[in-house]
N, CA, C, O and CB atoms as a CASP TS submission, in Angstrom:
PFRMAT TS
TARGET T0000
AUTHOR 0000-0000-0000
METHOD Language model
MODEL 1
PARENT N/A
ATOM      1  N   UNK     1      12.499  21.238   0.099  1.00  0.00           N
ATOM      2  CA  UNK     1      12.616  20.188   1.085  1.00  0.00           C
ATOM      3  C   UNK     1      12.991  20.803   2.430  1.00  0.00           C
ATOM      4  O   UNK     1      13.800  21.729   2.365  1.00  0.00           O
ATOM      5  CB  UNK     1      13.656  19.135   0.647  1.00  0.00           C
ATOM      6  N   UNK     2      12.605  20.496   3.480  1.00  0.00           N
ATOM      7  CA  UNK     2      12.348  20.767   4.951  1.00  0.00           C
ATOM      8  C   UNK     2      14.605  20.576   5.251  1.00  0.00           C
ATOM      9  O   UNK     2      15.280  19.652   4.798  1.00  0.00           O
ATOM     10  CB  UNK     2      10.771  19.044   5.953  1.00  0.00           C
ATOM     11  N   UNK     3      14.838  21.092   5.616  1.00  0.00           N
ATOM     12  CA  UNK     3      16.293  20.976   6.772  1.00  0.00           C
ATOM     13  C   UNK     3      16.213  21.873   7.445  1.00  0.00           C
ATOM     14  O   UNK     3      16.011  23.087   7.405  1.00  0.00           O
ATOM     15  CB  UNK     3      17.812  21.050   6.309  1.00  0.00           C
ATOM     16  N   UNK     4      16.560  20.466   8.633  1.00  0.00           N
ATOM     17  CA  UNK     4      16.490  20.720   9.723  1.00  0.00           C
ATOM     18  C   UNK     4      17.511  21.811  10.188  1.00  0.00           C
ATOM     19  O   UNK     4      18.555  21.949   9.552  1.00  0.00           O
ATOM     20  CB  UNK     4      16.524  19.608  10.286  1.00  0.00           C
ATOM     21  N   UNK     5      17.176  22.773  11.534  1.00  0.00           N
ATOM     22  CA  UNK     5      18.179  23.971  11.875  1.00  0.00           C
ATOM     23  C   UNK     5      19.166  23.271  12.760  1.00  0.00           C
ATOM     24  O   UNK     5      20.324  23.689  12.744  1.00  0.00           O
ATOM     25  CB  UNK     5      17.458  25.351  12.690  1.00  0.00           C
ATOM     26  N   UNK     6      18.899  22.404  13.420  1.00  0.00           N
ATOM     27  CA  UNK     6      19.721  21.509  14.613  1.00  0.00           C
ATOM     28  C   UNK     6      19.637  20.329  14.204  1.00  0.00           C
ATOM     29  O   UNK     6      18.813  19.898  13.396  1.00  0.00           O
ATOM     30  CB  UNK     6      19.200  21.502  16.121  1.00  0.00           C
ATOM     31  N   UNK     7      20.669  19.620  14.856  1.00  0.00           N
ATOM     32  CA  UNK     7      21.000  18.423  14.653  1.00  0.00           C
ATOM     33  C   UNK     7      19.922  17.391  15.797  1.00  0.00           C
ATOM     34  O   UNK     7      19.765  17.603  16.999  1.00  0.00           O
ATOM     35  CB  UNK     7      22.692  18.394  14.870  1.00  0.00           C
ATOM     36  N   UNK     8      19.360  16.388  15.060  1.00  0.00           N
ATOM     37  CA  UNK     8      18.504  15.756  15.999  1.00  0.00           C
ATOM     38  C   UNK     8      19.119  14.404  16.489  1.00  0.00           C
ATOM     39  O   UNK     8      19.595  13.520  15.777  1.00  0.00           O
ATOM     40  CB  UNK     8      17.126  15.546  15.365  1.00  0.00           C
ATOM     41  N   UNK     9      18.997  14.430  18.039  1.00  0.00           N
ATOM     42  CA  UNK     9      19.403  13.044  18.671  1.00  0.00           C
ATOM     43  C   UNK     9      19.488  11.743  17.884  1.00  0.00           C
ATOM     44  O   UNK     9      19.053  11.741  16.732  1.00  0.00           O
ATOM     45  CB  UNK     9      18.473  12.743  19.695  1.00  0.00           C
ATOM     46  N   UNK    10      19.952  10.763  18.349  1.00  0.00           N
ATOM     47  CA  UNK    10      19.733   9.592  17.796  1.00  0.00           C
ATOM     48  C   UNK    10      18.304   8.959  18.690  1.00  0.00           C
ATOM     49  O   UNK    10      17.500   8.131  18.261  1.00  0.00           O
ATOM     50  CB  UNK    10      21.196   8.694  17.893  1.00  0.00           C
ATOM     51  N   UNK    11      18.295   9.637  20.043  1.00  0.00           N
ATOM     52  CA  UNK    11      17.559   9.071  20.924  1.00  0.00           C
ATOM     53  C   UNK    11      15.690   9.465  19.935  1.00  0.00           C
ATOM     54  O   UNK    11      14.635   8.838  20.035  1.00  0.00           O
ATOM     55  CB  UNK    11      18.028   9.919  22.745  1.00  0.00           C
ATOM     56  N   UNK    12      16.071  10.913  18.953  1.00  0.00           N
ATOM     57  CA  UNK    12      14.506  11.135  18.350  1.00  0.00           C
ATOM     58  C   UNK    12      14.250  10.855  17.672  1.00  0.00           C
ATOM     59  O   UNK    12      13.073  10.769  17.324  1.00  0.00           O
ATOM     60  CB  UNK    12      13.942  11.941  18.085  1.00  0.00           C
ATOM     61  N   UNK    13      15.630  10.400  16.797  1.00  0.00           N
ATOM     62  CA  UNK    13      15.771   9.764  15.600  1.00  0.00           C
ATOM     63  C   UNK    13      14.623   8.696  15.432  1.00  0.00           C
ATOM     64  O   UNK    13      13.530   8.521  14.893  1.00  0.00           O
ATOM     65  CB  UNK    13      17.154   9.165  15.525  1.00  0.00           C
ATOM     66  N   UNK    14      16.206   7.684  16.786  1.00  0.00           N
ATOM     67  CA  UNK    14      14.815   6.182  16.393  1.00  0.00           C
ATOM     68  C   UNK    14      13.487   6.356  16.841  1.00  0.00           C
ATOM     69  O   UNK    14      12.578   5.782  16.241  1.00  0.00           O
ATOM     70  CB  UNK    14      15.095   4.567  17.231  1.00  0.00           C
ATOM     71  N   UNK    15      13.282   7.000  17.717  1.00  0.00           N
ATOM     72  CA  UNK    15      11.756   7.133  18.356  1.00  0.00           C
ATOM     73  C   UNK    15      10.916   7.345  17.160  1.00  0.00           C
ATOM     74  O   UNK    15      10.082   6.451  17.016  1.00  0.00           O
ATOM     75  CB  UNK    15      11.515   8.471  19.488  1.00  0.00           C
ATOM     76  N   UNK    16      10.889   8.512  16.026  1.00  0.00           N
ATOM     77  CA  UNK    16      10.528   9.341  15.492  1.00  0.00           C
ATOM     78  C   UNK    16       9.845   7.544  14.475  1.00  0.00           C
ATOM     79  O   UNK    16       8.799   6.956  14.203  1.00  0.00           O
ATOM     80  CB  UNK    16      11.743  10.784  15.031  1.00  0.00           C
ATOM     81  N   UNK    17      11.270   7.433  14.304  1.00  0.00           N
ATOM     82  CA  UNK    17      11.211   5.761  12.961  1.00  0.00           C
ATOM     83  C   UNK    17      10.369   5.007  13.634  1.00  0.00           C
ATOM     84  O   UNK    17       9.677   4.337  12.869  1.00  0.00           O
ATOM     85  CB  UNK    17      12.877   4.537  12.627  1.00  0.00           C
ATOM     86  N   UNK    18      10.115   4.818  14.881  1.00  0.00           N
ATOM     87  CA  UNK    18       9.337   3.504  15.237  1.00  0.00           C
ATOM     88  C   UNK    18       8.300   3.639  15.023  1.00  0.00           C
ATOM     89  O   UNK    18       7.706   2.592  14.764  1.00  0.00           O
ATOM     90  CB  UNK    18       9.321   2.997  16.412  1.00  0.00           C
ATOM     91  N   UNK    19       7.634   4.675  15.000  1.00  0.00           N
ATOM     92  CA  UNK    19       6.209   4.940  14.932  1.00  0.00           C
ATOM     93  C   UNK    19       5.253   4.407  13.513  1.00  0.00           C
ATOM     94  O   UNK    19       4.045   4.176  13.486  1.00  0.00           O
ATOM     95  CB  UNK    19       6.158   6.517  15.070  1.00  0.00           C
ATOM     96  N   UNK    20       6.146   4.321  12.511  1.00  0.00           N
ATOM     97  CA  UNK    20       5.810   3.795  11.190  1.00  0.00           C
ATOM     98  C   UNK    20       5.340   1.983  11.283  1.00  0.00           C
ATOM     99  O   UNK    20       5.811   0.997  11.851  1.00  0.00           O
ATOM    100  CB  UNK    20       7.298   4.095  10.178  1.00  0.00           C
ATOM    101  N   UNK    21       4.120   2.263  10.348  1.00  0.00           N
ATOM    102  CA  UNK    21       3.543   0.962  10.692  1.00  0.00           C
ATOM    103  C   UNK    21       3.236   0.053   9.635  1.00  0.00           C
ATOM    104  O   UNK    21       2.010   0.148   9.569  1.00  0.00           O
ATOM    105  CB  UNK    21       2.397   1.132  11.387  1.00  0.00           C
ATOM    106  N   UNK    22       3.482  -0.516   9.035  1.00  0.00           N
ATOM    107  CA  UNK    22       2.845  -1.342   8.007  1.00  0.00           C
ATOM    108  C   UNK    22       0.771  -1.079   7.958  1.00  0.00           C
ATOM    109  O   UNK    22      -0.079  -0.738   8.781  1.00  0.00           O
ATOM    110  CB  UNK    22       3.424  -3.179   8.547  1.00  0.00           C
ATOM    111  N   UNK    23       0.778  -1.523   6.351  1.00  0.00           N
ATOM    112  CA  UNK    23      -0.911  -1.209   6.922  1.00  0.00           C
ATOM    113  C   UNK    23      -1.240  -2.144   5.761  1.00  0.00           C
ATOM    114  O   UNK    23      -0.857  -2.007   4.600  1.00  0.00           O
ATOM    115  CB  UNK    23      -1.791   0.728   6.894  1.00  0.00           C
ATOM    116  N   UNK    24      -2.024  -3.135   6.265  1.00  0.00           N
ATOM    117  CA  UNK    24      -2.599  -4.153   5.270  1.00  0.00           C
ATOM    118  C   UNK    24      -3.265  -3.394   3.626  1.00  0.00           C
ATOM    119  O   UNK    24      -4.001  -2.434   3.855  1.00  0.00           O
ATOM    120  CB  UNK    24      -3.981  -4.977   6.245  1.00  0.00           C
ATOM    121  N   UNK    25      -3.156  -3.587   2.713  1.00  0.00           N
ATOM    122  CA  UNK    25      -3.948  -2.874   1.456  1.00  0.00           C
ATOM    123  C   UNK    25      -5.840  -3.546   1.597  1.00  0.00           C
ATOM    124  O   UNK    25      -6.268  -4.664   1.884  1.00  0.00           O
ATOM    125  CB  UNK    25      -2.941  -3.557  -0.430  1.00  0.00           C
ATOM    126  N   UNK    26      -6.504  -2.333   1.265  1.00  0.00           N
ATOM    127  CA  UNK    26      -7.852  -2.538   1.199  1.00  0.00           C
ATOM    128  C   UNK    26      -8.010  -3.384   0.166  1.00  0.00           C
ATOM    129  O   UNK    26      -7.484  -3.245  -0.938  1.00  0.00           O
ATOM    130  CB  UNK    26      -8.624  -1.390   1.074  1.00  0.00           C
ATOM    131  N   UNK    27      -8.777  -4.326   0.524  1.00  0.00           N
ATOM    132  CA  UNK    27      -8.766  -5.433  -0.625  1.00  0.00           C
ATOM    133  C   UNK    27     -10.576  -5.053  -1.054  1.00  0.00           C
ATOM    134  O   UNK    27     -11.396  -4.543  -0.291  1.00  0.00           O
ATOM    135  CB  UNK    27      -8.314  -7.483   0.119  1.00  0.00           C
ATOM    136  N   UNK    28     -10.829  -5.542  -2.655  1.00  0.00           N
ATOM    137  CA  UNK    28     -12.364  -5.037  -3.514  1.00  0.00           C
ATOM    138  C   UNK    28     -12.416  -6.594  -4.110  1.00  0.00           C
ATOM    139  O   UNK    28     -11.464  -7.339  -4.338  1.00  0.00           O
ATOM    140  CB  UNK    28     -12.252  -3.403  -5.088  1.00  0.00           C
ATOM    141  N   UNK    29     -13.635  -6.803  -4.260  1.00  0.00           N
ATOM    142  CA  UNK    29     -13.879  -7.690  -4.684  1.00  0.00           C
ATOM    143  C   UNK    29     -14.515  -7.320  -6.118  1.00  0.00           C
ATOM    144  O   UNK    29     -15.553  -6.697  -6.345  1.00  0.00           O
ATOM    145  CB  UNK    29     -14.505  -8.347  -3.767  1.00  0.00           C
ATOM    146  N   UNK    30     -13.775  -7.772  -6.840  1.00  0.00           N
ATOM    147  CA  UNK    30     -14.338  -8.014  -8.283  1.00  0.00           C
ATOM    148  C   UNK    30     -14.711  -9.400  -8.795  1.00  0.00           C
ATOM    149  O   UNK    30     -14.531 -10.432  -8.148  1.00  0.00           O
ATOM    150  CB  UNK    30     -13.362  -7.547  -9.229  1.00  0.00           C
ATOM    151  N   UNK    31     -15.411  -9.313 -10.383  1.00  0.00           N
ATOM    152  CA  UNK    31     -15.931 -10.015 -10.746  1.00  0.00           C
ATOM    153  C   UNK    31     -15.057 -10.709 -11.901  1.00  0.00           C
ATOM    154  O   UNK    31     -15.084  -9.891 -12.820  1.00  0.00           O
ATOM    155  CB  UNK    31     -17.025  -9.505 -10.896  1.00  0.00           C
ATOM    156  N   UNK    32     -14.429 -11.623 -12.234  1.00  0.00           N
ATOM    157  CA  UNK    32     -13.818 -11.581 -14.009  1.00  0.00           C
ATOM    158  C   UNK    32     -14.004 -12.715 -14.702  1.00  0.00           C
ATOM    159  O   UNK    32     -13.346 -13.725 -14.451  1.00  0.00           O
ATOM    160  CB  UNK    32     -12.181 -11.383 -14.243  1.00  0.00           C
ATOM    161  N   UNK    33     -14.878 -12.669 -15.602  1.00  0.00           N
ATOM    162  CA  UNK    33     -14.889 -14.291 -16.374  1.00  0.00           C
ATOM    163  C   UNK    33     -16.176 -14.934 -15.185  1.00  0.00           C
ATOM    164  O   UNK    33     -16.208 -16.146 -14.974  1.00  0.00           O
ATOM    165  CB  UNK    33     -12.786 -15.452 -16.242  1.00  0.00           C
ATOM    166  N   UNK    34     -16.845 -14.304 -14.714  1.00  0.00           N
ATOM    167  CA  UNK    34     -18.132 -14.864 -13.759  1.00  0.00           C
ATOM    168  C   UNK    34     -17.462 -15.399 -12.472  1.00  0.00           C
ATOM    169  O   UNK    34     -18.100 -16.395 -12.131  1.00  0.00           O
ATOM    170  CB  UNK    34     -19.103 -16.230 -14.532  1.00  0.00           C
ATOM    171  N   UNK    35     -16.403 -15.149 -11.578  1.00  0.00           N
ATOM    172  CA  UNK    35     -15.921 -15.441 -10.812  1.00  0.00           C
ATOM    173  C   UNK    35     -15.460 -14.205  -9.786  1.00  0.00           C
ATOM    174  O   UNK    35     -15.460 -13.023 -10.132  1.00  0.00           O
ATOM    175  CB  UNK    35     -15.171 -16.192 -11.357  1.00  0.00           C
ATOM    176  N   UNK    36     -15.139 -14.594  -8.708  1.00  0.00           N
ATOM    177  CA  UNK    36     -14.957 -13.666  -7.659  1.00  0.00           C
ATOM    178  C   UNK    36     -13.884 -13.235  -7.262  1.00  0.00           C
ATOM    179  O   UNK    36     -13.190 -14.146  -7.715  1.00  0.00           O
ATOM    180  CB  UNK    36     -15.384 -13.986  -6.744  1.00  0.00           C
ATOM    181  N   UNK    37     -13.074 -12.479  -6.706  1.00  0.00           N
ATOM    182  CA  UNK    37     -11.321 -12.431  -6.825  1.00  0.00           C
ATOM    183  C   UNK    37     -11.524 -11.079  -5.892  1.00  0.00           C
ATOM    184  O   UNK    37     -12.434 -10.275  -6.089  1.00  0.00           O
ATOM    185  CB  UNK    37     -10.336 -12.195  -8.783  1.00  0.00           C
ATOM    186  N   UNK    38     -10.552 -10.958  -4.865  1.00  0.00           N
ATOM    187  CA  UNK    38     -10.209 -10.181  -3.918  1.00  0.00           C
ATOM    188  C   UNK    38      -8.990  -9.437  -4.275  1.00  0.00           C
ATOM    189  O   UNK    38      -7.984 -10.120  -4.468  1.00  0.00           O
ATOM    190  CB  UNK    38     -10.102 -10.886  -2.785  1.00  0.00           C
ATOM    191  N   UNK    39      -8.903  -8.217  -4.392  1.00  0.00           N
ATOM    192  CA  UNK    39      -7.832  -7.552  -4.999  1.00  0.00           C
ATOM    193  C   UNK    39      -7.524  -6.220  -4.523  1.00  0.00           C
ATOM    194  O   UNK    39      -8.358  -5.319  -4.626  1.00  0.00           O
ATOM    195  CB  UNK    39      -8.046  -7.489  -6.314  1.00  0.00           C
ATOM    196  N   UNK    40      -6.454  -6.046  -4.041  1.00  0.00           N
ATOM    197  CA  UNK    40      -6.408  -4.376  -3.411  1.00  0.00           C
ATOM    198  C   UNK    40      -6.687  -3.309  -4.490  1.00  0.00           C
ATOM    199  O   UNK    40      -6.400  -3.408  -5.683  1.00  0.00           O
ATOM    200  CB  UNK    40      -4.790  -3.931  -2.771  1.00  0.00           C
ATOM    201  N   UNK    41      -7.340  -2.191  -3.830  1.00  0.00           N
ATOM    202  CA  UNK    41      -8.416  -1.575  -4.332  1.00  0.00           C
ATOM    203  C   UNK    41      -8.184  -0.776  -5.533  1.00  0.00           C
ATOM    204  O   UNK    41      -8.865  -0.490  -6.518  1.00  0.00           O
ATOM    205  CB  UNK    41      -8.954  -0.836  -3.384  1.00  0.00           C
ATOM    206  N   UNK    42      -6.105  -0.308  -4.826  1.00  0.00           N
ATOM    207  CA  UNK    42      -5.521   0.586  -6.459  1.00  0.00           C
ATOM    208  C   UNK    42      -5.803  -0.067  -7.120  1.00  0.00           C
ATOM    209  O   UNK    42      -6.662   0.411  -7.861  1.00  0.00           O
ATOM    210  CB  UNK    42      -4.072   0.953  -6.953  1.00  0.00           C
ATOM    211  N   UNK    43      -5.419  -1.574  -7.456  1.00  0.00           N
ATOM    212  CA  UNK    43      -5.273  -2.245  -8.815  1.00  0.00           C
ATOM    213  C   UNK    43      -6.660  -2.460  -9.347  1.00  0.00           C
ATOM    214  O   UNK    43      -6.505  -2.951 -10.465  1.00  0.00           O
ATOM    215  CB  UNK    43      -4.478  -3.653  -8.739  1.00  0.00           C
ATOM    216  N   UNK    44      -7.810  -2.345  -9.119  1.00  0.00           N
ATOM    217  CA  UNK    44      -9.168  -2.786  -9.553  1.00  0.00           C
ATOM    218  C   UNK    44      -9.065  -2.564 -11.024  1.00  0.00           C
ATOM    219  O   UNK    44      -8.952  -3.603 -11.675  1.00  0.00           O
ATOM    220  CB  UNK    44     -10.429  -1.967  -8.856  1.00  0.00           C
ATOM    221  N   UNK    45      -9.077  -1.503 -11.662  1.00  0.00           N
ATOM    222  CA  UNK    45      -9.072  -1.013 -12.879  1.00  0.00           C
ATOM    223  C   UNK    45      -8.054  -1.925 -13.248  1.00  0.00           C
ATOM    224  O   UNK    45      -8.616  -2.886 -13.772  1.00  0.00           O
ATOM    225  CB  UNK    45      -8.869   0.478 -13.077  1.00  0.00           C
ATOM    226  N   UNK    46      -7.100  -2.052 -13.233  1.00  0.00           N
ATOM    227  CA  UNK    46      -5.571  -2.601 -13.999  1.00  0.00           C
ATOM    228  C   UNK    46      -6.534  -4.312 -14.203  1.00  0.00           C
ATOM    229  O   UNK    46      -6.678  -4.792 -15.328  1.00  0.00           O
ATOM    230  CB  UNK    46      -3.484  -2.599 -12.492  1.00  0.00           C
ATOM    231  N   UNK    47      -6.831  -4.689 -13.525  1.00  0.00           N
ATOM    232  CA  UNK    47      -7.194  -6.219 -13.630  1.00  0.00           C
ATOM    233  C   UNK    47      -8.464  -6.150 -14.324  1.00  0.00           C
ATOM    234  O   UNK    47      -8.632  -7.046 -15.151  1.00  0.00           O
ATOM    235  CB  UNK    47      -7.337  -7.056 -12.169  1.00  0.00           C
ATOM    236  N   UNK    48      -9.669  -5.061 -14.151  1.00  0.00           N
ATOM    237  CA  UNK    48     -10.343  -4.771 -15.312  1.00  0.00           C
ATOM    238  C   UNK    48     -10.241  -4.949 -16.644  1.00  0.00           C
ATOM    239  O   UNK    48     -11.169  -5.472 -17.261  1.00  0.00           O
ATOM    240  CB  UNK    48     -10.437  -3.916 -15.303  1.00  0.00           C
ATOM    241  N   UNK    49      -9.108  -4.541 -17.263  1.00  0.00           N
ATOM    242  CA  UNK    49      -8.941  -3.998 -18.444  1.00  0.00           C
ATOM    243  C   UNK    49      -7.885  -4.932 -18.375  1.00  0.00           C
ATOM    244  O   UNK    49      -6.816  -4.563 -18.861  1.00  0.00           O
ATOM    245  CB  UNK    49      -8.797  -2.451 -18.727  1.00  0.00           C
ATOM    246  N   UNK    50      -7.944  -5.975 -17.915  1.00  0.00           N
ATOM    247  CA  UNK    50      -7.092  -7.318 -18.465  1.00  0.00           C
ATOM    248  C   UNK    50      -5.585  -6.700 -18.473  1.00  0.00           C
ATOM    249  O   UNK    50      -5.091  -7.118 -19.521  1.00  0.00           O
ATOM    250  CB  UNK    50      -7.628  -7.935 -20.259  1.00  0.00           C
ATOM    251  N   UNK    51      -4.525  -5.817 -17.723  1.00  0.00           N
ATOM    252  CA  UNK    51      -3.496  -5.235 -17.602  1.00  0.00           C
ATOM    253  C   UNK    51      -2.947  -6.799 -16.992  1.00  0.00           C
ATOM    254  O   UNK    51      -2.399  -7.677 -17.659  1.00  0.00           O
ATOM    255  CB  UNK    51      -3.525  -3.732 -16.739  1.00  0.00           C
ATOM    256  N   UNK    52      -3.272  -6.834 -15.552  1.00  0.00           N
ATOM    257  CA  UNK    52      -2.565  -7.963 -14.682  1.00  0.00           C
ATOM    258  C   UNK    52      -3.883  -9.129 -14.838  1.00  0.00           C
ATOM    259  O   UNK    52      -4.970  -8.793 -15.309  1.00  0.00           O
ATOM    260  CB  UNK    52      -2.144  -7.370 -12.755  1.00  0.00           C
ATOM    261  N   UNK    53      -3.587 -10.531 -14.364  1.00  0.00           N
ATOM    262  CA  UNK    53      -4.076 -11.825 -14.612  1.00  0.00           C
ATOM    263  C   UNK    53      -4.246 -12.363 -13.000  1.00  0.00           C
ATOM    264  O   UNK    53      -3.315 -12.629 -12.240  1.00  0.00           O
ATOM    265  CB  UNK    53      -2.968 -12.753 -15.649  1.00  0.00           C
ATOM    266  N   UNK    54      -5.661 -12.442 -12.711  1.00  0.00           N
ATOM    267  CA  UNK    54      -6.073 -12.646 -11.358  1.00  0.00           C
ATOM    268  C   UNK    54      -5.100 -14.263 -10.724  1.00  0.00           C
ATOM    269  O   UNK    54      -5.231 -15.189 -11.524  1.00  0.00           O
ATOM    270  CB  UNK    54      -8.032 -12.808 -11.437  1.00  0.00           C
ATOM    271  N   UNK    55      -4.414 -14.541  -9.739  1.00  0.00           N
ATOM    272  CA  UNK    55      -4.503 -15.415  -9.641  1.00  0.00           C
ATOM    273  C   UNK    55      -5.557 -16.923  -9.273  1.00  0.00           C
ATOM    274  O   UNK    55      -6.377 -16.798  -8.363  1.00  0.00           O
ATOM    275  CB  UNK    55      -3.883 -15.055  -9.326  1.00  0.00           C
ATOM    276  N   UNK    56      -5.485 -18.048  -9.887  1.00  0.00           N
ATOM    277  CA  UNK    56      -6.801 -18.820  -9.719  1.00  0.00           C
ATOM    278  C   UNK    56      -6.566 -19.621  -8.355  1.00  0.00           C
ATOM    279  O   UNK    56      -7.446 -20.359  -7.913  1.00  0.00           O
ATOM    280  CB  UNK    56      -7.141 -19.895 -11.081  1.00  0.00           C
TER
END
């Protein structure tokens, strides 16, 4: 793990934190039971194989 040699500001601190952004999940459209369902893209397989239950 990276440590640091100097101590960093608070002023770079927060700067450094703001930059982080939320990011919507890629949503896939699958098929289940002849119907259509929008689902972010990790989970495709899991709702495949009947793991999780699409909401209707």
């Amino acid at each position: 793990m990276a440590v640091p040699k100097r101590k960093m500001s608070r002023s770079n601190t927060r700067h450094r934190r703001a930059q982080w952004k939320a990011v919507r999940p890629d949503l896939a459209t699958i098929t289940i039971d002849g119907r259509q369902y929008q689902v972010p893209r990790r989970l495709v397989r899991a709702y495949e194989r009947g793991l999780l239950l699409p909401e209707a």
